[in-house]
C-alpha positions in Angstrom: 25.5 -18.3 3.9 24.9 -19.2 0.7 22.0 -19.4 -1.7 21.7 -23.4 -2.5 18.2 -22.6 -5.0 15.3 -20.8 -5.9 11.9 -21.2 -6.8 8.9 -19.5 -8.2 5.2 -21.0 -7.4 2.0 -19.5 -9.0 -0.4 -19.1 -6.0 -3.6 -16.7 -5.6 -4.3 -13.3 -4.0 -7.4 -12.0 -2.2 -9.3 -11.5 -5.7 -8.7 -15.3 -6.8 -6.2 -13.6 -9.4 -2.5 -15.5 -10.0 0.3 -13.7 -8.4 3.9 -14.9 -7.7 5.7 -16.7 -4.7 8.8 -17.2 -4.4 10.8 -20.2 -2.3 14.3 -19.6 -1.5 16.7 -22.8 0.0 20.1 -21.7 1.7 22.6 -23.9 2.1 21.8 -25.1 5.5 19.1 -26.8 4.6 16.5 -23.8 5.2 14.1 -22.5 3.1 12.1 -19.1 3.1 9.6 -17.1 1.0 7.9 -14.2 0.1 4.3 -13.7 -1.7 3.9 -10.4 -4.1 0.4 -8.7 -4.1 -0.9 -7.2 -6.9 -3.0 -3.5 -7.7 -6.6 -2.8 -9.3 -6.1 1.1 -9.2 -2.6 1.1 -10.8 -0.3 4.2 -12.0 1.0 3.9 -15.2 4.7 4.8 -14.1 4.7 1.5 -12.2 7.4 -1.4 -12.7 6.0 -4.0 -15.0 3.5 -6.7 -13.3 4.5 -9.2 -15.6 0.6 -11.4 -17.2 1.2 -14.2 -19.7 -1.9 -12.3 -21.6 -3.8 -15.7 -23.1 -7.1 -14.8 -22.4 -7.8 -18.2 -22.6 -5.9 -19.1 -19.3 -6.8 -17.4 -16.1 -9.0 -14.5 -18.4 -4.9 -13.5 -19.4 -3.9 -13.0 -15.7 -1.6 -16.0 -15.3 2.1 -15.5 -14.0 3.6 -18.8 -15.6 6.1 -16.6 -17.5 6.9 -14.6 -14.4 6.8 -18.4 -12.6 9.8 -19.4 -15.2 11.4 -16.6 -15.1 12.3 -17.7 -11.3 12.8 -20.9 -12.1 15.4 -20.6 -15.3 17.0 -17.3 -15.3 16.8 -15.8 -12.0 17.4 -19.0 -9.9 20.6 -19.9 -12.3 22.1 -16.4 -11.9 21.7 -16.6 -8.1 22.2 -19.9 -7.6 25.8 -20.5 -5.2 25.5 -16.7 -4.5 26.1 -14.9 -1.2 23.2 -14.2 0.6 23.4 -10.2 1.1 20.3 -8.6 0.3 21.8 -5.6 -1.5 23.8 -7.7 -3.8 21.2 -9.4 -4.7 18.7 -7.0 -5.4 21.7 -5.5 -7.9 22.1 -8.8 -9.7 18.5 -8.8 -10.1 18.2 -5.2 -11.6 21.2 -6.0 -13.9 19.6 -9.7 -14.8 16.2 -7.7 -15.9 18.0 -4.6 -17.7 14.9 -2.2 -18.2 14.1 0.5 -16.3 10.2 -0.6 -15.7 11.2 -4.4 -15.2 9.3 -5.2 -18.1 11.5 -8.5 -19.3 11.5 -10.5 -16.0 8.9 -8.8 -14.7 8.7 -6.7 -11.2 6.3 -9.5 -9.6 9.3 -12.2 -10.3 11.9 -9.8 -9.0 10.0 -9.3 -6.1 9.5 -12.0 -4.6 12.9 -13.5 -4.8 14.1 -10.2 -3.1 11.6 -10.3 -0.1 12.4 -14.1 0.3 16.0 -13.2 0.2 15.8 -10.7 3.0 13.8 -13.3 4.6 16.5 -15.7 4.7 19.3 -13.2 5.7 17.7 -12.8 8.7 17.0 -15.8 9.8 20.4 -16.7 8.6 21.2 -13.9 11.1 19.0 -15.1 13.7 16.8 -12.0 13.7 13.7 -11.1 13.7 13.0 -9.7 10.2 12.0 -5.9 11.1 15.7 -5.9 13.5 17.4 -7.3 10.6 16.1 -4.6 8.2 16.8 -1.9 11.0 20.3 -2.6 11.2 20.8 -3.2 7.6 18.7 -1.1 5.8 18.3 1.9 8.1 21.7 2.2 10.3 19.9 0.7 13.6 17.8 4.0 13.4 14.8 3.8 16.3 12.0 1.6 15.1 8.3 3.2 15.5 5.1 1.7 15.6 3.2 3.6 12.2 -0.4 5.1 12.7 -3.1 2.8 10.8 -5.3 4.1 8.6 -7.6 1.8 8.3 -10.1 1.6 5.3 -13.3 1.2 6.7 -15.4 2.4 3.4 -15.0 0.9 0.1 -15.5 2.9 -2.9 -14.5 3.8 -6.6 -12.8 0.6 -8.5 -12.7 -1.4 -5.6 -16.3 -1.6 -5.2 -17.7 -1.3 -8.8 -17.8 2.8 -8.3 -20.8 2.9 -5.0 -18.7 6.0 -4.4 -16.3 8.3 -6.6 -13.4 8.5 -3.2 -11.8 4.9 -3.5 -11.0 4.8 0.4 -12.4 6.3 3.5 -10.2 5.5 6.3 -10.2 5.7 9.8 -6.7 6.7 11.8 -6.8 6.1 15.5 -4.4 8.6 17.0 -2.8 6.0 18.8 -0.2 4.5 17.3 0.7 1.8 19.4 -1.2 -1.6 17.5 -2.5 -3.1 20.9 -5.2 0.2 21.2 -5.2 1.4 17.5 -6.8 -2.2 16.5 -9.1 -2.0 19.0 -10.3 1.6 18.4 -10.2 0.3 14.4 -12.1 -2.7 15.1 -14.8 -1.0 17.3 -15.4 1.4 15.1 -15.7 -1.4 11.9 -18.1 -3.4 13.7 -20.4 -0.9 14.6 -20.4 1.0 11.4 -21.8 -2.5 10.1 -24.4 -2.7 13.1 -25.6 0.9 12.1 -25.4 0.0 8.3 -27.5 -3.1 8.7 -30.2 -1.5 11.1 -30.4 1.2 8.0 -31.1 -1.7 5.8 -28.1 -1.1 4.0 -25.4 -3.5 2.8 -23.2 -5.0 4.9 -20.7 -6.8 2.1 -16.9 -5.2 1.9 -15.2 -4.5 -1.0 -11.3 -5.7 -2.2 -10.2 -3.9 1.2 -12.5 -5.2 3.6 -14.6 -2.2 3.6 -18.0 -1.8 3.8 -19.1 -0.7 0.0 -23.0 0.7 0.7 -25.0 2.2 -1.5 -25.4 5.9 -0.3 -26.3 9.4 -1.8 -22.7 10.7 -1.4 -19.2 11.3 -0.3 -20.1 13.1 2.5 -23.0 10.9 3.8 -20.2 7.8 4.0 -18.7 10.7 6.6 -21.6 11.1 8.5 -22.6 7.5 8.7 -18.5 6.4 10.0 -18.7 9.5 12.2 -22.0 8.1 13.8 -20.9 4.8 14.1 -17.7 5.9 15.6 -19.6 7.9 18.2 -22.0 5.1 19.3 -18.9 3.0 19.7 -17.1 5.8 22.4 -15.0 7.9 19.9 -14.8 11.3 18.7 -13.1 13.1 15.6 -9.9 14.9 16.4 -10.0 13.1 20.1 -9.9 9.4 19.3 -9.3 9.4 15.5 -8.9 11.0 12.2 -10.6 10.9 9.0 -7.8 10.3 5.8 -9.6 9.7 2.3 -8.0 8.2 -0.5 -9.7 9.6 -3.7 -7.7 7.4 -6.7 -8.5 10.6 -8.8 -6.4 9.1 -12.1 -9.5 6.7 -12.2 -12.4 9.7 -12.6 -9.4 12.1 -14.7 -10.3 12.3 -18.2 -9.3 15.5 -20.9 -7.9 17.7 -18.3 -11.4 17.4 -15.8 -12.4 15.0 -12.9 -15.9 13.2 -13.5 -18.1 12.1 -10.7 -19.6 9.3 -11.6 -21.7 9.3 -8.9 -23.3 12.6 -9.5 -22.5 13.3 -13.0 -20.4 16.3 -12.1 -17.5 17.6 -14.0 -15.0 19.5 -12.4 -11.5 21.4 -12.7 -8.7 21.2 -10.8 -9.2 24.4 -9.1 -12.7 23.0 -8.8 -12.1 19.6 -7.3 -9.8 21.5 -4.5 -12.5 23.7 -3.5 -14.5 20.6 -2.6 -11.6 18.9 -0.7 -10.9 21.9 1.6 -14.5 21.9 1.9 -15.5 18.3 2.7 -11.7 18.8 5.1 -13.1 21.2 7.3 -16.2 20.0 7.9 -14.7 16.8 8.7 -11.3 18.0 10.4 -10.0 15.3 7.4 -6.3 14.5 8.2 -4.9 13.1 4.8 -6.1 13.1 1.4 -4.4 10.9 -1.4 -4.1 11.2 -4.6 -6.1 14.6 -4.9 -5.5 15.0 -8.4 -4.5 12.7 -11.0 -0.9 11.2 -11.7 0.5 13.7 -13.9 -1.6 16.7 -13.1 1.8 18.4 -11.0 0.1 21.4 -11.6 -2.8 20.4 -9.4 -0.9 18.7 -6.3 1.9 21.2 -6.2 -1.1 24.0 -5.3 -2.5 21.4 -3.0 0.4 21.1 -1.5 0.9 24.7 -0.7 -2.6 24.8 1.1 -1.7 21.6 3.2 0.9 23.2 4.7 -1.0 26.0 5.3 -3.9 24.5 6.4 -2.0 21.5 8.3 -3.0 18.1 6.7 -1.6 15.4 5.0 -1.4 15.3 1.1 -0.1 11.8 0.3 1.2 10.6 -3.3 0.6 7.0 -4.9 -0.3 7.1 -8.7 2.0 10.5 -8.5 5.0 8.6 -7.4 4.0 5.1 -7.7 7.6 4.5 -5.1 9.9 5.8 -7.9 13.2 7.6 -6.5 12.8 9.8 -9.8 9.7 10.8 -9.2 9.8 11.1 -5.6 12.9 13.0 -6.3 10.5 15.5 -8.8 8.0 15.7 -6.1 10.7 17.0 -3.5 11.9 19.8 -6.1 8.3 20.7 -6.8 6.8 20.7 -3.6 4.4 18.2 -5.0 3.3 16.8 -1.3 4.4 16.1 2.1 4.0 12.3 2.4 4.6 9.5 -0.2 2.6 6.0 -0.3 5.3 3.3 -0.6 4.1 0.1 -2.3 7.1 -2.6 -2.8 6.0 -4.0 -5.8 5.1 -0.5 -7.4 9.2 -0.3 -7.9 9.7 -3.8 -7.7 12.8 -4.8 -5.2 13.3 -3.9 -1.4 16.1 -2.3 -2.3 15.1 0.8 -4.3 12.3 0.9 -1.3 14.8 1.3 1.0 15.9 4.7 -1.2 12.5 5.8 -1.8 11.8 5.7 2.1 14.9 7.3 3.0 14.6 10.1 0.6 10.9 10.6 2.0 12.0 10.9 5.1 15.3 13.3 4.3 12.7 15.4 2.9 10.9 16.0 6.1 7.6 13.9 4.9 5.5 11.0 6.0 6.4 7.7 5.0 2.9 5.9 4.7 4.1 2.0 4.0 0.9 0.2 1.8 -0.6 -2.7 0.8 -2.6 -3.6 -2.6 -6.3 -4.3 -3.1 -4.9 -7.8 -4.4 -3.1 -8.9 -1.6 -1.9 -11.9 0.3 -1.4 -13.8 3.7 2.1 -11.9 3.6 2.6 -9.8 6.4 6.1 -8.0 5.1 5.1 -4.8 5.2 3.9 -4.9 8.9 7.9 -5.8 9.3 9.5 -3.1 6.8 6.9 -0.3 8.2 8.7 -0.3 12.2 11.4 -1.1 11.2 11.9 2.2 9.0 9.8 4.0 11.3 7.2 4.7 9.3 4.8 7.3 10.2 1.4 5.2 8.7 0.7 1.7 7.5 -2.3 1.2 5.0 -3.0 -2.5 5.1 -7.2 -2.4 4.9 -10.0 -2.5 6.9 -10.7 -5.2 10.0 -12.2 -7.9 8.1 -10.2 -10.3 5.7 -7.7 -12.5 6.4 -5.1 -10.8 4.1 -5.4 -7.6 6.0 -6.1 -8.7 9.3 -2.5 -10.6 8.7 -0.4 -7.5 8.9 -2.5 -5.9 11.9 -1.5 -9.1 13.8 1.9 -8.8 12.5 2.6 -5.1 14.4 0.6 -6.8 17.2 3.2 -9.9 17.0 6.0 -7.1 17.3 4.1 -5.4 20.0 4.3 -8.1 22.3 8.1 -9.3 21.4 7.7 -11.9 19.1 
């Protein structure tokens, strides 16, 4: 099968922000795409989101450049080609020729590669997550991934009600039939027991809830309440995992709370993690410390596996081979947060997964607070056999997209 032409659309994510899609026609007359989200709480080692930056257009957040980029360069270098994924992703990698994709820009790249693995597999006639089994991951036994389920909104994603970005919920069932259920229990009547406290009930960029309350640890209490009146216990039914997005409060070597003014150290900041852990039997904390304080995590790190939890990196890896390669040699963590369009194509996923995984960590497969109807990484996350799946809270369209995906999967379609 062949690749007859390509391409590029602006649409809009979940923020009303341009982003990229990308429409690719085989030459059987098919044709398949692929949507690319976009971050808020970004790393600065990421691949290049390429913005056409006229502020007069869009507030500067327009894609028309990445848009072309499909349409001109990209589309005539791959137009007539073979449609193998690998190959493709190559050509593309070689077509750009910077190491951040900065000149065609990792949103453009993107999307053609997801809509290209789209369209080998149905050229294959299989279902996308077989088709990346057998291709990507040697037919390897697929696995449903735990949800952890953001539940709480805080930090940039809801204009900093809390200094933690993301307080999630992880029902120890994996299997997406139960885990949904225990997720969406939980959500609903954490809004019943917000609303009879008078509180607010909107959801931030995730579909959390983004309250105003005194503190990090009266969001705890509060889910932990909620969680009870709807039949489930901590450790029993579920898990806490936080996501604290500490690059955003990191400035001149110290974390700032905005919410209570604090200023802490590293050694400081840990202190209140293993304290706000235990009293809460938290399972995972991500991002702990900011992206380049190695320092920081790789002492964290030594204390999760004493302690048993989860110390996950984003911003501190931001799904870069290099860097997860670093993070292996340090010690750094134990689980990496894989983001597609933090590197840019599937296929240097593929090796950041599979190096995760070598390593003896948790593969925790993530959306992004700008996101779209896409449903890919409900796909890429069994088929790899991914341990977790981030993908937002149980509201939103946009979320609720990939939960229905792995419940698609579930039930053999």
């Amino acid at each position: 099968m062949k690749i007859k032409n390509i391409q590029g659309l602006q649409i809009f994510d979940s923020r009303g922000n341009p982003t990229v899609r990308a429409f690719l026609s085989t030459d059987d007359g098919k044709t398949y795409s692929a949507s690319v989200p976009s971050g808020a709480s970004t790393g600065t080692h990421e691949a290049v989101e390429l913005r056409d930056g006229d502020s007069k257009v869009f507030l500067g957040l327009g894609v028309s450049k990445a848009v072309e980029n499909i349409n001109s360069e990209i589309n005539d270098s791959l137009k007539g080609a073979e449609l193998d994924p690998k190959t493709i992703d190559g050509k593309l990698l070689e077509l750009d020729g910077t190491e951040n994709k900065a000149r065609l820009g990792a949103n453009a790249i993107l999307a053609v590669s997801q809509a290209a693995l789209r369209a080998a597999a149905g050229s294959s006639n299989k279902k996308l997550w077989q088709f990346i089994n057998t291709y990507y991951f040697g037919g390897i036994e697929p696995n449903f991934p735990r949800l952890m389920v953001n539940v709480v909104n805080g930090g940039r994603h809801a204009s900093w009600n809390f200094d933690i970005q993301e307080f999630m919920v992880v029902p120890n069932d994996n299997m997406p039939l139960n885990s949904t259920k225990i997720a969406s229990e939980i959500f609903h009547s954490l809004g019943k027991t917000l609303a009879g406290r008078k509180l607010s009930t909107l959801v931030g960029d995730e579909g959390g809830y983004s309250p105003f309350l005194a503190s990090n640890e009266e969001v705890l209490d509060i889910i932990t309440e909620a969680a009870k009146n709807a039949g489930f216990e901590n450790i029993k039914d579920y898990r806490f995992a936080i996501d604290a997005a500490s690059t955003e409060f990191f400035k001149d070597g110290k974390y700032f709370f905005h919410k209570t003014g604090q200023t802490l150290t590293g050694e400081e900041l840990t202190e209140y993690y293993q304290e706000i852990g235990q009293k809460y039997n938290i399972l995972s904390f991500e991002d702990a410390f900011a992206e380049d304080d190695w320092e920081n995590h790789v002492k964290f790190a030594a204390m999760a596996e004493q302690f048993h939890f989860q110390t996950v990196g984003d911003d501190l890896f931001v799904t870069n081979p290099k860097r997860i390669q670093k993070g292996i040699d340090m010690k750094a963590a134990n689980a990496v947060l894989i983001k597609i369009n933090q590197i840019g194509t599937v296929l240097e996923t593929v090796e950041a997964i599979k190096m995760t995984k070598d390593a003896g960590w948790a593969a925790v497969i993530s959306h992004r607070s700008g996101e779209t109807e896409d449903s890919f990484i409900a796909d890429l996350a069994y088929a790899c056999g991914a341990e977790f799946i981030k993908t937002g809270s149980m509201s939103r369209s946009e979320r609720l997209s990939k939960y229905n995906r792995l419940l698609e999967i579930e039930a053999g379609l």
